[in-house]
MIDOSE-1310 file (N, C-alpha, C; in nm, 2 decimals, decimal comma, always signed):
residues 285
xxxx	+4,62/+0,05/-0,59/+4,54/-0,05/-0,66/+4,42/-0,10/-0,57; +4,46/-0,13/-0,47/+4,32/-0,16/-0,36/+4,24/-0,05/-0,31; +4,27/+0,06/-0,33/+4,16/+0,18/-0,32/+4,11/+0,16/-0,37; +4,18/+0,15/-0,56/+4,08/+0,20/-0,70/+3,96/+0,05/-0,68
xxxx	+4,00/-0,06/-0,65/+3,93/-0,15/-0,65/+3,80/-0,15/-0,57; +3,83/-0,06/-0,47/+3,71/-0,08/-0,34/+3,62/-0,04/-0,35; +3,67/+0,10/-0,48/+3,55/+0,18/-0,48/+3,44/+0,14/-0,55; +3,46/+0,07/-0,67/+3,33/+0,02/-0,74/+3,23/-0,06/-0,66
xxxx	+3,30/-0,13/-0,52/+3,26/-0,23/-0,43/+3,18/-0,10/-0,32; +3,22/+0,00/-0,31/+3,16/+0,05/-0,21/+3,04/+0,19/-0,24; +3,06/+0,16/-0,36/+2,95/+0,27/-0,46/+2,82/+0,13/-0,45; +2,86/+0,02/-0,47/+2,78/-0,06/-0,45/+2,66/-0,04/-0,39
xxxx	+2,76/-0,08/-0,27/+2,71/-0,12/-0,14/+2,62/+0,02/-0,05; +2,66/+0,14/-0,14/+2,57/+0,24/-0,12/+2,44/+0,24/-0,19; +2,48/+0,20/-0,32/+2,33/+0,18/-0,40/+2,23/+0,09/-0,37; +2,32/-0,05/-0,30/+2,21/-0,12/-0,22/+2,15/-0,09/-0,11
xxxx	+2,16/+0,03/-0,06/+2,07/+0,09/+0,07/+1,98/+0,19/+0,06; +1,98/+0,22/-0,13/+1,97/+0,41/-0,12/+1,80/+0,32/-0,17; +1,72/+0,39/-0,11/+1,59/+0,42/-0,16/+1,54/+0,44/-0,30; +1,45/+0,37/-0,35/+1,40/+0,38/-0,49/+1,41/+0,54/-0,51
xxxx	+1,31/+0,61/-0,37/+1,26/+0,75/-0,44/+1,41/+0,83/-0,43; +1,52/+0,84/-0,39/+1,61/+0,84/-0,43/+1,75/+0,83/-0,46; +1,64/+0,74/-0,57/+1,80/+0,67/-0,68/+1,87/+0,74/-0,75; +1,99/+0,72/-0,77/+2,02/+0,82/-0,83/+2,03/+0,95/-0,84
xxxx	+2,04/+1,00/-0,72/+2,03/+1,17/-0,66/+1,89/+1,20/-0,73; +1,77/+1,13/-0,76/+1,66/+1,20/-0,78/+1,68/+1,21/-0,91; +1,73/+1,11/-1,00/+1,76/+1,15/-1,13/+1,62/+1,14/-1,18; +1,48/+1,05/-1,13/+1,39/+1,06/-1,23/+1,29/+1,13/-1,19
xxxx	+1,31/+1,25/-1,06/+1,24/+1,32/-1,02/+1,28/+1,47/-1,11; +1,38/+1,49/-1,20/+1,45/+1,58/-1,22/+1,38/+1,57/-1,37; +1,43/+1,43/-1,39/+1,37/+1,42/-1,61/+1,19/+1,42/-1,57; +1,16/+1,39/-1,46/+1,00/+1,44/-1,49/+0,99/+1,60/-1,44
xxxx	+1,03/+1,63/-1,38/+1,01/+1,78/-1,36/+1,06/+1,90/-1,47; +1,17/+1,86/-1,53/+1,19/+1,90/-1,69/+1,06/+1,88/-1,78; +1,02/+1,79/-1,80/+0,92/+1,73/-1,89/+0,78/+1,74/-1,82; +0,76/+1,82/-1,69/+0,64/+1,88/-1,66/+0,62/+2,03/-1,68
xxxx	+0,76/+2,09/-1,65/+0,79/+2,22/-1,72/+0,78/+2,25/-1,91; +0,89/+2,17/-1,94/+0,84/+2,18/-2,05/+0,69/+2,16/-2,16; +0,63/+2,09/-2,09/+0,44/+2,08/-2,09/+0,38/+2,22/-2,04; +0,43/+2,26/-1,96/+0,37/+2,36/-1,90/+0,39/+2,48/-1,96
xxxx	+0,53/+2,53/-1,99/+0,58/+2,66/-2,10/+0,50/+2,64/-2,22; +0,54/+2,52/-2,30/+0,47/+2,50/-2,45/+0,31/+2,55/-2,38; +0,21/+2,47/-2,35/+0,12/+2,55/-2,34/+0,07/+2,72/-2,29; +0,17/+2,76/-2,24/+0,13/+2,88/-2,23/+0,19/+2,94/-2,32
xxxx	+0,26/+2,94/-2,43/+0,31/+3,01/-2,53/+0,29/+3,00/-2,69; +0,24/+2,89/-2,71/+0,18/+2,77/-2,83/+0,10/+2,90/-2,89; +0,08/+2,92/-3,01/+0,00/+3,00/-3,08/-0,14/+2,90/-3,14; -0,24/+2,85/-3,03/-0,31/+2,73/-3,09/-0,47/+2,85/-3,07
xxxx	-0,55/+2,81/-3,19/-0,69/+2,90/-3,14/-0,77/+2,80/-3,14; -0,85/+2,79/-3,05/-0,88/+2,89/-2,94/-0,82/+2,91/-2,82; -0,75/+2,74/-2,79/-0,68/+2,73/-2,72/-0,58/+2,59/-2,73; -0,49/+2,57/-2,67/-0,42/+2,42/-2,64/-0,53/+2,33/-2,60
xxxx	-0,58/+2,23/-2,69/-0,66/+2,10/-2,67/-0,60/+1,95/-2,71; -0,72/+1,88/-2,67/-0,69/+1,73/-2,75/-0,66/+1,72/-2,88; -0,71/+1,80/-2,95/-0,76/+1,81/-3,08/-0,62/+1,92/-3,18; -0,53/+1,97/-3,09/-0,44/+2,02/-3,16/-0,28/+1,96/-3,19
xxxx	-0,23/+2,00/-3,25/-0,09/+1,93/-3,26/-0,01/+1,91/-3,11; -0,03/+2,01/-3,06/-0,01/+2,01/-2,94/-0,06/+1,88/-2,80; -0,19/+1,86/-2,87/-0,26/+1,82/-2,78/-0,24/+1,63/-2,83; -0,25/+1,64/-2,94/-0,20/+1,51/-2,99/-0,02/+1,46/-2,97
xxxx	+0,02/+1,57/-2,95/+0,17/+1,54/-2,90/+0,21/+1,48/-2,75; +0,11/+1,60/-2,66/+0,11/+1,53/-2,52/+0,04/+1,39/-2,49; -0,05/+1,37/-2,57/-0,13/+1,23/-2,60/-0,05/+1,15/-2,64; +0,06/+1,15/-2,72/+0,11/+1,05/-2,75/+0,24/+1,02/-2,61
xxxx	+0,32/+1,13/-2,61/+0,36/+1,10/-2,50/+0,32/+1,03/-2,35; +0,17/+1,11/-2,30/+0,07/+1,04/-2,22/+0,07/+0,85/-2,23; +0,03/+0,85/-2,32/-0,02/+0,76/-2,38/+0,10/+0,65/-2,34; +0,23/+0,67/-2,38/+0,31/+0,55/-2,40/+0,40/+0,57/-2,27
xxxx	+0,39/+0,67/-2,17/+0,42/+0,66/-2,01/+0,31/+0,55/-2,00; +0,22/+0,57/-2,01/+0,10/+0,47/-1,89/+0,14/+0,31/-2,00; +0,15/+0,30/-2,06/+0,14/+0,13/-2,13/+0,32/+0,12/-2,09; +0,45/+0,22/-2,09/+0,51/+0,18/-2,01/+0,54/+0,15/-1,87
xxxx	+0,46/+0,26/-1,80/+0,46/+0,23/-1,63/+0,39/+0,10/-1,62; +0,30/+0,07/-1,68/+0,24/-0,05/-1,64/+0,27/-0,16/-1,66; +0,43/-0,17/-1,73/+0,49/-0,27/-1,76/+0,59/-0,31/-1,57; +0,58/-0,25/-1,52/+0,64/-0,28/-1,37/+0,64/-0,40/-1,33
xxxx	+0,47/-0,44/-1,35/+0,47/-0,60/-1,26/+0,56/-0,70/-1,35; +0,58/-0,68/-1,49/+0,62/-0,76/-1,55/+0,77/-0,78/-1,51; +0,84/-0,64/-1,49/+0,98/-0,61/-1,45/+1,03/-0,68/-1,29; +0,92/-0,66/-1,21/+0,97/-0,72/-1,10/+0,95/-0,87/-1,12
xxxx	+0,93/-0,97/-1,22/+0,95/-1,07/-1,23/+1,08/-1,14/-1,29; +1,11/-0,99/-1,34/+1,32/-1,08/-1,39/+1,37/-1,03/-1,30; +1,45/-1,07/-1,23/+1,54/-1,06/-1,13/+1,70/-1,01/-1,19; +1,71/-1,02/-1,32/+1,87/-0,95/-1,36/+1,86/-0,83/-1,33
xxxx	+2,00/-0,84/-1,27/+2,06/-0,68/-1,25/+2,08/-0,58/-1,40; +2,07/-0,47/-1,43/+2,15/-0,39/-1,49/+2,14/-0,23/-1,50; +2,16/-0,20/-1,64/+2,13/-0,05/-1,60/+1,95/-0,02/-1,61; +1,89/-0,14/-1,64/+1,74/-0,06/-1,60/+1,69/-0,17/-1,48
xxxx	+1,75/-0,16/-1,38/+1,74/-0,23/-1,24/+1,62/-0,21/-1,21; +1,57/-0,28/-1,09/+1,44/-0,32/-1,01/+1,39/-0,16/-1,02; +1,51/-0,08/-0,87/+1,54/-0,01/-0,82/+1,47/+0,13/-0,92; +1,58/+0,12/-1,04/+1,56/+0,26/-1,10/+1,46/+0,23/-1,20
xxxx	+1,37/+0,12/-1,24/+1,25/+0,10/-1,29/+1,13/+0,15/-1,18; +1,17/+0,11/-1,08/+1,07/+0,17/-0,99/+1,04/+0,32/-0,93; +1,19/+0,42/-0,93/+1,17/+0,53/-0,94/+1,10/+0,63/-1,03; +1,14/+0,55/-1,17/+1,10/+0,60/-1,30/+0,97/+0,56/-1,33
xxxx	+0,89/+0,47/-1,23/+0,75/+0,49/-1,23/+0,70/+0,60/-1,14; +0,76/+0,59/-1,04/+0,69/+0,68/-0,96/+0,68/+0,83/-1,01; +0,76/+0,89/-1,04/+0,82/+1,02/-1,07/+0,74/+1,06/-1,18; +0,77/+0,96/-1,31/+0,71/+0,96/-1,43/+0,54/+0,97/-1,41
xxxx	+0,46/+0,85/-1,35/+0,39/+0,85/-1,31/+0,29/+0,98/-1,30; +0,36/+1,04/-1,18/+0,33/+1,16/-1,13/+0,35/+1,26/-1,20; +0,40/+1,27/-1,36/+0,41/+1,38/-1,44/+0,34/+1,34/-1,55; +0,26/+1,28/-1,51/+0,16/+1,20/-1,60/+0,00/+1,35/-1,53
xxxx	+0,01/+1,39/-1,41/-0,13/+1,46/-1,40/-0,07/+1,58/-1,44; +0,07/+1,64/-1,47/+0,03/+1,74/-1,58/+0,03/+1,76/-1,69; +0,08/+1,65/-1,74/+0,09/+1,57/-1,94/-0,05/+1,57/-1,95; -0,19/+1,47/-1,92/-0,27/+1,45/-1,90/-0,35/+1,58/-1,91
xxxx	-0,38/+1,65/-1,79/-0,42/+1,73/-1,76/-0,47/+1,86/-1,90; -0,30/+1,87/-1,91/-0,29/+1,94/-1,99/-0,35/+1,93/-2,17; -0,30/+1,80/-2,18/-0,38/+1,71/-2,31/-0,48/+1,74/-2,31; -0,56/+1,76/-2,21/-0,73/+1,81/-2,23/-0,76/+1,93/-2,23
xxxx	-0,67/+1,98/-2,25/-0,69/+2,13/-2,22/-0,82/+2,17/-2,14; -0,77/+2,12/-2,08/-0,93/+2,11/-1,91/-1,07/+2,13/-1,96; -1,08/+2,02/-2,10/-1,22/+1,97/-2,17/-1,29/+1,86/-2,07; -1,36/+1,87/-2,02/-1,41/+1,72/-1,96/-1,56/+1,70/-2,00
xxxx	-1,63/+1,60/-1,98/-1,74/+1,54/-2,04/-1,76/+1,45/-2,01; -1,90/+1,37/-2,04/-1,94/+1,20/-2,00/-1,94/+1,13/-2,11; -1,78/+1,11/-2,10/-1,74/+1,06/-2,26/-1,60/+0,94/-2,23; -1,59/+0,87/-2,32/-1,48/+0,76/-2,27/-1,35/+0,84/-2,26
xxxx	-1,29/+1,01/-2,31/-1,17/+1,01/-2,29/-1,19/+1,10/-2,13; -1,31/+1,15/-2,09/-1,28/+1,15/-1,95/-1,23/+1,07/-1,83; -1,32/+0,96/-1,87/-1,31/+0,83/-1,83/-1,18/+0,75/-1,81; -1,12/+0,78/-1,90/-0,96/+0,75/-1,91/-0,88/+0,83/-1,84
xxxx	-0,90/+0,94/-1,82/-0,88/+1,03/-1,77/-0,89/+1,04/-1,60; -1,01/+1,01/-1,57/-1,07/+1,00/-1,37/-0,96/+0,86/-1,37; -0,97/+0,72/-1,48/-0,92/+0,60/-1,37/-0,76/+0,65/-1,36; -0,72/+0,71/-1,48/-0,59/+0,76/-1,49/-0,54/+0,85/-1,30
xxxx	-0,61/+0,89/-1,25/-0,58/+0,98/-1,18/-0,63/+0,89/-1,02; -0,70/+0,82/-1,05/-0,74/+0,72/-0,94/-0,62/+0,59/-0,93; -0,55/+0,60/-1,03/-0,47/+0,48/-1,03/-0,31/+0,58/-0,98; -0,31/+0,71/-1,03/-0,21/+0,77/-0,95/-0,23/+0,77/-0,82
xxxx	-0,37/+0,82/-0,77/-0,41/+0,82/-0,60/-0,36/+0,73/-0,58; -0,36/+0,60/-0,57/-0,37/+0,49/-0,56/-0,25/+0,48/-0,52; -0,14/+0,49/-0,62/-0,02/+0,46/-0,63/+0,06/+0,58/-0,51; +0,01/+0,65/-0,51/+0,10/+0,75/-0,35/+0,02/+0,69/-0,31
xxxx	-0,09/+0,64/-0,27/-0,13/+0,60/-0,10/+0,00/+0,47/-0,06; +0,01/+0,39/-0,19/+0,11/+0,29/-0,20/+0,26/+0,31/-0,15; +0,31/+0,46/-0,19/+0,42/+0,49/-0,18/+0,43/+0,56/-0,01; +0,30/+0,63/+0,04/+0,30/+0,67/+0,18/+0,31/+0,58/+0,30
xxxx	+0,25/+0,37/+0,23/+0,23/+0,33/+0,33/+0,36/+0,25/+0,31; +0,46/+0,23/+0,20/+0,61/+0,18/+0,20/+0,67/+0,22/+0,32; +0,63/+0,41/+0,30/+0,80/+0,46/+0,37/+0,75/+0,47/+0,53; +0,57/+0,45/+0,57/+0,56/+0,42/+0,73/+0,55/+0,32/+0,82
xxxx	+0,48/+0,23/+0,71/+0,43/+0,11/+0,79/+0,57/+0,01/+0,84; +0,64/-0,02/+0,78/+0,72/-0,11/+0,81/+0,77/-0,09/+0,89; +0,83/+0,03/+0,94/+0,86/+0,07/+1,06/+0,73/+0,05/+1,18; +0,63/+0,06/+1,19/+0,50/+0,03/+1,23/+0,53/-0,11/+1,22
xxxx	+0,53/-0,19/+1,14/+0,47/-0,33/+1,17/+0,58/-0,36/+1,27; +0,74/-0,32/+1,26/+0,86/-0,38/+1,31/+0,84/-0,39/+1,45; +0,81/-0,27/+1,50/+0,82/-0,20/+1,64/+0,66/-0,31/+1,67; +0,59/-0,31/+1,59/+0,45/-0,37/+1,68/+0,50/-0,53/+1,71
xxxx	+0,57/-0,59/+1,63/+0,60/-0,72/+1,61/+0,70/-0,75/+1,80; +0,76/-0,69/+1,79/+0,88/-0,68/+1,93/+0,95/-0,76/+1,90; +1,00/-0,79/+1,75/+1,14/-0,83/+1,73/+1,06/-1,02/+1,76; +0,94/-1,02/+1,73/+0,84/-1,18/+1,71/+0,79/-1,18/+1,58
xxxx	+0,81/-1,30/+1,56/+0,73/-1,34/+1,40/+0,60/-1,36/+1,42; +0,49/-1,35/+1,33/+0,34/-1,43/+1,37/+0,35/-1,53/+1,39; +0,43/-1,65/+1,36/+0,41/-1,77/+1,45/+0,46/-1,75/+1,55; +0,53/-1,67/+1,63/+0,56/-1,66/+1,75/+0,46/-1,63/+1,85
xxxx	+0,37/-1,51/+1,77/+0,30/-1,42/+1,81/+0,16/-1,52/+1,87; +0,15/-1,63/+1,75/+0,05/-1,72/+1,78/+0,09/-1,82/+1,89; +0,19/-1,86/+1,86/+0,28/-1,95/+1,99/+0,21/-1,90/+2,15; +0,23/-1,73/+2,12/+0,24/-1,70/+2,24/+0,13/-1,74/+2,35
xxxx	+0,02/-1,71/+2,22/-0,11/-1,70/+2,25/-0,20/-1,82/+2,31; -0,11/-1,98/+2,22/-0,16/-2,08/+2,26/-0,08/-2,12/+2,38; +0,02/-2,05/+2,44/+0,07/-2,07/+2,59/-0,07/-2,03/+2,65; -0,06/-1,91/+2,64/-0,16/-1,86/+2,73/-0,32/-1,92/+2,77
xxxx	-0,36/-2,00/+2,65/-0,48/-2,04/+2,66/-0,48/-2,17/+2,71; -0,35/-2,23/+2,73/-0,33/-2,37/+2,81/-0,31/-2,34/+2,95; -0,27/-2,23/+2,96/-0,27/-2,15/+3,14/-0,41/-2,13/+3,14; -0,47/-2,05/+3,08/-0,59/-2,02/+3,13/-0,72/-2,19/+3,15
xxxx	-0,69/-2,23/+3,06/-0,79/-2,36/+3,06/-0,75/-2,45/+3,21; -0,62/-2,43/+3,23/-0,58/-2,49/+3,38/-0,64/-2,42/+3,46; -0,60/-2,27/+3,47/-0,66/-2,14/+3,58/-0,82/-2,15/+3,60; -0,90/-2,18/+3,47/-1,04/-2,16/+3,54/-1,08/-2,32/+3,55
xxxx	-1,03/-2,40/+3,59/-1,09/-2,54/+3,68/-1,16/-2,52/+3,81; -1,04/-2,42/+3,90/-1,11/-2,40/+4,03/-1,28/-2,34/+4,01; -1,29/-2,22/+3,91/-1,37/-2,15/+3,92/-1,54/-2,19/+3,89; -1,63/-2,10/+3,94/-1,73/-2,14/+3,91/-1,79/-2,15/+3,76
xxxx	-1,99/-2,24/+3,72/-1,99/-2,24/+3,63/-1,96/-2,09/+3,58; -2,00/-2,01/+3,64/-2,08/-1,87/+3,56/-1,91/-1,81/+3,51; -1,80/-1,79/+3,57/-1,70/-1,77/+3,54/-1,62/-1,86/+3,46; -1,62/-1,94/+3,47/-1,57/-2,08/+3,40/-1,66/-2,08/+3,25
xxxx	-1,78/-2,03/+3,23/-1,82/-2,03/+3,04/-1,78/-1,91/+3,04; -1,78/-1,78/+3,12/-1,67/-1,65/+3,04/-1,54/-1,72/+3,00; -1,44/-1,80/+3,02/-1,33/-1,83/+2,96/-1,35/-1,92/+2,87; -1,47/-2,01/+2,92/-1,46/-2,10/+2,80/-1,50/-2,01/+2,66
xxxx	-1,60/-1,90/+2,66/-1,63/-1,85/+2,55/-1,52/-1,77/+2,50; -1,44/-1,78/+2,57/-1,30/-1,65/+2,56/-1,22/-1,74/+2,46; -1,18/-1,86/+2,50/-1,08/-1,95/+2,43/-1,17/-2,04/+2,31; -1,29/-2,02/+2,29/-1,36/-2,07/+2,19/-1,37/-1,98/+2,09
xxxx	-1,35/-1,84/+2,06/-1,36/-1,77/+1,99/-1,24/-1,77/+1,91; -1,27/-1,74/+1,76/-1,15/-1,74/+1,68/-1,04/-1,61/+1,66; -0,91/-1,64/+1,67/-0,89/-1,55/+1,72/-0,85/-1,41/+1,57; -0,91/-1,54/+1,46/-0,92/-1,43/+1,35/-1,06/-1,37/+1,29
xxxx	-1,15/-1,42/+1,39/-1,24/-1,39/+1,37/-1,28/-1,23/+1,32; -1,38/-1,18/+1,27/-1,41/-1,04/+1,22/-1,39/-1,02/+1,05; -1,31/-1,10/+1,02/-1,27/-1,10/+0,87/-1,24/-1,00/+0,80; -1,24/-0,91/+0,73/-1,23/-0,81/+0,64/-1,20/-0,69/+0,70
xxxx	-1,33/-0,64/+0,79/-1,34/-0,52/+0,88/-1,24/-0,53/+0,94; -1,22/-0,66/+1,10/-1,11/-0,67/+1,16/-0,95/-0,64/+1,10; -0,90/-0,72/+0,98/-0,82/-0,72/+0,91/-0,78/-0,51/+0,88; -0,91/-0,47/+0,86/-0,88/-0,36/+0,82/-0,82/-0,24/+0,94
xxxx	-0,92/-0,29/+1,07/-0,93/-0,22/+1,17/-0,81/-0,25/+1,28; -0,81/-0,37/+1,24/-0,75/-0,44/+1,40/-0,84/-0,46/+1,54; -0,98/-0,39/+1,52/-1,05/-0,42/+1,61/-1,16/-0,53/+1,56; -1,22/-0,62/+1,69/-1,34/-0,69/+1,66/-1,43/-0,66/+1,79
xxxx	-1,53/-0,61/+1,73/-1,68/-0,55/+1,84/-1,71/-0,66/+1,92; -1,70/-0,77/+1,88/-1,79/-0,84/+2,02/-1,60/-0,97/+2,03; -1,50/-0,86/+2,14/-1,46/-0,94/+2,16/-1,48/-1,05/+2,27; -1,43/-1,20/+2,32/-1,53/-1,23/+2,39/-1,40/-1,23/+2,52
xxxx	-1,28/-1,24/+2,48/-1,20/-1,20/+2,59/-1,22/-1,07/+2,69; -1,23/-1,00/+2,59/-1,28/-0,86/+2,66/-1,41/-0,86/+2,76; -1,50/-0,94/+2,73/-1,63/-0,93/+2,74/-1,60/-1,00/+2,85; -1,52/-1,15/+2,93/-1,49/-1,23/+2,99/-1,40/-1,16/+3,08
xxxx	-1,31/-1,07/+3,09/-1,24/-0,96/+3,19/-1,40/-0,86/+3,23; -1,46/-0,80/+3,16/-1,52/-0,72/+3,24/-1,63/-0,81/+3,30; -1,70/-0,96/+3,25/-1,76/-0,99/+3,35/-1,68/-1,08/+3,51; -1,54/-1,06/+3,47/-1,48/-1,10/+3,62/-1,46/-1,00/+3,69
xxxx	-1,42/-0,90/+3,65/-1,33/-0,75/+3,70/-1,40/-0,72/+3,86; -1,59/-0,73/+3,83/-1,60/-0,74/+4,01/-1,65/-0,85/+4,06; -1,56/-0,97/+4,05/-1,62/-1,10/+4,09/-1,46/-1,14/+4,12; -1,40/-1,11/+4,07/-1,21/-1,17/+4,15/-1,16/-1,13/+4,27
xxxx	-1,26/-1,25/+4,35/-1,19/-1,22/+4,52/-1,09/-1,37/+4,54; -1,10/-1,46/+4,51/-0,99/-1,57/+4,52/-0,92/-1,56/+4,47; -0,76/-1,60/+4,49/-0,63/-1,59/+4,42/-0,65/-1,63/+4,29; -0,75/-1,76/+4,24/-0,77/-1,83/+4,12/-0,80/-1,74/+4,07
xxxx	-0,91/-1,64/+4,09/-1,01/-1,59/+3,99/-0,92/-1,48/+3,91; -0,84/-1,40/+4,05/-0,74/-1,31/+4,02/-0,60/-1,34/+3,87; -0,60/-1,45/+3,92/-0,50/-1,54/+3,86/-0,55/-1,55/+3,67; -0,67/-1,58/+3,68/-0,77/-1,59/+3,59/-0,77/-1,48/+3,48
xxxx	-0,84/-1,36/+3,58/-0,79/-1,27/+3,52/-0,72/-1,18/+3,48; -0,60/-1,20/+3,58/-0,49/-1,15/+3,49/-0,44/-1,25/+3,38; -0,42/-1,36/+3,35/-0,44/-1,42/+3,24/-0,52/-1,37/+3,09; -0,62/-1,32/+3,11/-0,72/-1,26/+3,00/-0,67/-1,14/+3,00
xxxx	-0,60/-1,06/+3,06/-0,54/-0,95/+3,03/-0,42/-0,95/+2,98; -0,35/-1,08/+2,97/-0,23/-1,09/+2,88/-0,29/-1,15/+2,72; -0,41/-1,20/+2,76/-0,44/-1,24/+2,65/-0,48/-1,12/+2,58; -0,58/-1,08/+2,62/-0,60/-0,94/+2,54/-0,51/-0,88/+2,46
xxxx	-0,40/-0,86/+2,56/-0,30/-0,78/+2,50/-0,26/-0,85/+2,37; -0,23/-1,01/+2,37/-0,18/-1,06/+2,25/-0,25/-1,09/+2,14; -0,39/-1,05/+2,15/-0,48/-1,04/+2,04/-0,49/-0,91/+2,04; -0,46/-0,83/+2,10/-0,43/-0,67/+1,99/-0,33/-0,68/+1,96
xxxx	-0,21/-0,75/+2,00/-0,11/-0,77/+1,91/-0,14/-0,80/+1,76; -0,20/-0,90/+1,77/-0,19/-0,97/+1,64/-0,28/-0,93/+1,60; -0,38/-0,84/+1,62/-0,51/-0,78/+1,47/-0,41/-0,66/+1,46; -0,34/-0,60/+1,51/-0,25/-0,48/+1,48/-0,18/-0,57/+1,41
xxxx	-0,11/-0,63/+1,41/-0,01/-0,69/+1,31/-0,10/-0,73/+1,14; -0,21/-0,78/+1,21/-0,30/-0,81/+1,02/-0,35/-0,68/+1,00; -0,40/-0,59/+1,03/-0,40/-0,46/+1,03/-0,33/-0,42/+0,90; -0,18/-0,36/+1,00/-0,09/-0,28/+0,92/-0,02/-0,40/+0,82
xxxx	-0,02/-0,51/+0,79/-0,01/-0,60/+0,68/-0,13/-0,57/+0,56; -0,23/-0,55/+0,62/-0,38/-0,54/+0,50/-0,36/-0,42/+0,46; -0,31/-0,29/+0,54/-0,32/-0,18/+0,54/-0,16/-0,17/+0,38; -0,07/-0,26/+0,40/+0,03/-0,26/+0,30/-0,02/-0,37/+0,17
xxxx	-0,06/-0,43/+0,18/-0,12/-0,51/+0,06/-0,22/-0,46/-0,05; -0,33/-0,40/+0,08/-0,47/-0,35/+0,05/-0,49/-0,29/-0,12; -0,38/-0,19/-0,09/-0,38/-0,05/-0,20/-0,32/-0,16/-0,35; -0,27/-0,25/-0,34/-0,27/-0,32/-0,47/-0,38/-0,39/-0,54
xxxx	-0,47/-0,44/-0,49/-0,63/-0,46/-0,49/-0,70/-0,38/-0,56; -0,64/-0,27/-0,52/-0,66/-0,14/-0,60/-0,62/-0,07/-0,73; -0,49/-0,11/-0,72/-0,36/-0,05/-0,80/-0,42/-0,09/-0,95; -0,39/-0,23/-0,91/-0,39/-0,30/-1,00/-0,49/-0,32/-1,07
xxxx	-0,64/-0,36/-1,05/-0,72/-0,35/-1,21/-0,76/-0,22/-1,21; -0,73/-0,11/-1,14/-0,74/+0,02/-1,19/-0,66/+0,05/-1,31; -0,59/+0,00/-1,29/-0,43/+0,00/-1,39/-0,49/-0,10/-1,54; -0,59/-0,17/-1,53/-0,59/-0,28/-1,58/-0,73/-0,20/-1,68
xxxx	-0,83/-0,13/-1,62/-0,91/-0,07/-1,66/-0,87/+0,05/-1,70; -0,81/+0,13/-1,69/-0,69/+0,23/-1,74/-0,68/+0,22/-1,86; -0,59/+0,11/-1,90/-0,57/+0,02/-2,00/-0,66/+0,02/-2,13; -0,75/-0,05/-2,08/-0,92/-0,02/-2,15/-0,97/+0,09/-2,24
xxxx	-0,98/+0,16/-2,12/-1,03/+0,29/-2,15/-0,95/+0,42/-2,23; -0,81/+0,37/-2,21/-0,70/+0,44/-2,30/-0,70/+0,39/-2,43; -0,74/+0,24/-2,43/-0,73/+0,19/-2,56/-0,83/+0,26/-2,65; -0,98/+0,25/-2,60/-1,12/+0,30/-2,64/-1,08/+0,47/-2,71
xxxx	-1,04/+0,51/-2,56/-0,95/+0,68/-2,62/-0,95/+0,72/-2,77; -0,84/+0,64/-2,82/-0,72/+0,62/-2,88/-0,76/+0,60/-3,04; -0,87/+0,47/-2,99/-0,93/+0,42/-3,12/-1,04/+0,54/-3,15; -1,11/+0,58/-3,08/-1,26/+0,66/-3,08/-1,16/+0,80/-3,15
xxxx	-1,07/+0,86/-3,10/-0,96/+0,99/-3,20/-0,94/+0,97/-3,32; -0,91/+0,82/-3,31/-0,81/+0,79/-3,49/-0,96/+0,78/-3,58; -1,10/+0,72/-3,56/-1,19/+0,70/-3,58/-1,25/+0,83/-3,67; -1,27/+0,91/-3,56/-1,34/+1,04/-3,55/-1,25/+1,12/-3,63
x	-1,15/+1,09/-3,65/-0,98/+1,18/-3,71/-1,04/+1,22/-3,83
C-alpha cells in the first residue's frame, strides 16, 4: 500500500523538475513533427494545378489550421495568469507553444505555396516568422543565462551587490583625505558618478565608455608612492570590480527580459495583420 501510494507522489515530484521543452517525453515536439510531416507529404502528392497555393483547398486548409495555432499560442500570456493546476498546466501550455509554434514555419510556409509579394498576406507572414525568431532567441536565453546570472551574482542579491559597493565608497572617501587636490577630485569624480549611469546601451552591454572609476585608477597607477595613495588605489580596483559586477548582472537581466519587448507587440501586430489576411481572402472569395 505505501509503494502504490508513493508513486503518484514521486511521478510528481519528477514532473516538477522536468523542463517545459521536455514535458512529457517531448510529447509536443512529436504532435508537431507529425503535423509538419503530414503538411509536407500532402503537398508533395495533392493533385492541385498548377500547384499547392493559398488559393486551393489545400491551401485554405493549412490557413485555417495556421490561423487558429497563432490566435491559440498567443493565448499564453493570458494562461500564465491562472495559476490552477491541471491537465492543460503552465508547463505543458508552454511546451505546446513552443513546438507548435515552431510548426507554424512549415504550415505557413507551405500555405503560400512560396507566393510572396508587397501585399498584407506577406506581411502577416515576415511578422509571423519575426515573432517565431523572437521567440527561440527567448527560449536560447531561458536555458543559458540563468546559469550566467547565478555564477555572476556569487550566491549575492543586487542589494547585496549594492551594499557592497556603498562599503567601499565610505572606505574610499576616508582613504583619499590624506591625498592631494589633483588625486583627491579623481575619487571624488569616481564616487560622484552614477553607478547606473549609461542607460540603455550600458544595460545592454554591461559596459559604460567614460567610466570615471576607471579613469581615476589610471590617473593614480603612476602617482601611488605613499601607502595612502596605494591604499586608494587598491580601493578603486575593488570598486571596479563591483561595478562590473553589477552592469554584468543588468546586462544578462536586460539580455532575459529584452526579447519580450519584442515578443510581444510582434505578437500583437501579428494579430493585425492575420486579421487583415483573413478578411481581404473572404472579401476577394
Amino acid at each position: 500500500m505505501a509503494s502504490a501510494a508513493s508513486t503518484p507522489r514521486r511521478r510528481t515530484r519528477e514532473s516538477d523538475h522536468e523542463g517545459f521543452l521536455i514535458h512529457k517525453r517531448m510529447r509536443w515536439l512529436k504532435v508537431a513533427t507529425v503535423l509538419s510531416l503530414a503538411a509536407i507529404v500532402a503537398y508533395a502528392f495533392i493533385d492541385v494545378e498548377p500547384r499547392p497555393n493559398g488559393g486551393t483547398w489545400y491551401g485554405y486548409t493549412l490557413g485555417t489550421i495556421g490561423a487558429g495555432l497563432i490566435v491559440w499560442l498567443s493565448l499564453l500570456g493570458i494562461r500564465k495568469r491562472r495559476m490552477n493546476p491541471g491537465v492543460w498546466s503552465l508547463k505543458a501550455w508552454t511546451s505546446a507553444h513552443v513546438y507548435l509554434g515552431l510548426s507554424l514555419i512549415v504550415i505557413a510556409t507551405l500555405h503560400t505555396g512560396f507566393q510572396f509579394g508587397w501585399n498584407v498576406h506577406t506581411l502577416a507572414y515576415t511578422l509571423m516568422m519575426l515573432v517565431i525568431a523572437s521567440g527561440v532567441y527567448g527560449i536560447v536565453v531561458y536555458a543559458v543565462l540563468p546559469a550566467r546570472l547565478s555564477n555572476n551574482r556569487r550566491e549575492m542579491t543586487k542589494a547585496q551587490m549594492l551594499d557592497a559597493l556603498d562599503a567601499l565608497d565610505r572606505q574610499l572617501e576616508a582613504a583619499a583625505q590624506p591625498l592631494g587636490r589633483q588625486e583627491s577630485d579623481l575619487v571624488i569624480a569616481a564616487l560622484e558618478q552614477d553607478p547606473f549611469a549609461g542607460g540603455l546601451a550600458m544595460r545592454l552591454t554591461g559596459r559604460l565608455r567614460h567610466c570615471r572609476t576607471s579613469a581615476a585608477i589610471d590617473g593614480l597607477v603612476g602617482l601611488a608612492d605613499t601607502p595612502a595613495e596605494q591604499r586608494v588605489l587598491s580601493l578603486l580596483a575593488k570598486r571596479r570590480a563591483q561595478l562590473e559586477q553589477i552592469r554584468q548582472h543588468l546586462r544578462l537581466r536586460a539580455m532575459l527580459e529584452v526579447w519580450l519587448f519584442v515578443h510581444v507587440p510582434l505578437t500583437i501586430a501579428l494579430l493585425g495583420a492575420l486579421t487583415a489576411h483573413v478578411v481581404s481572402v473572404f472579401y476577394y472569395w
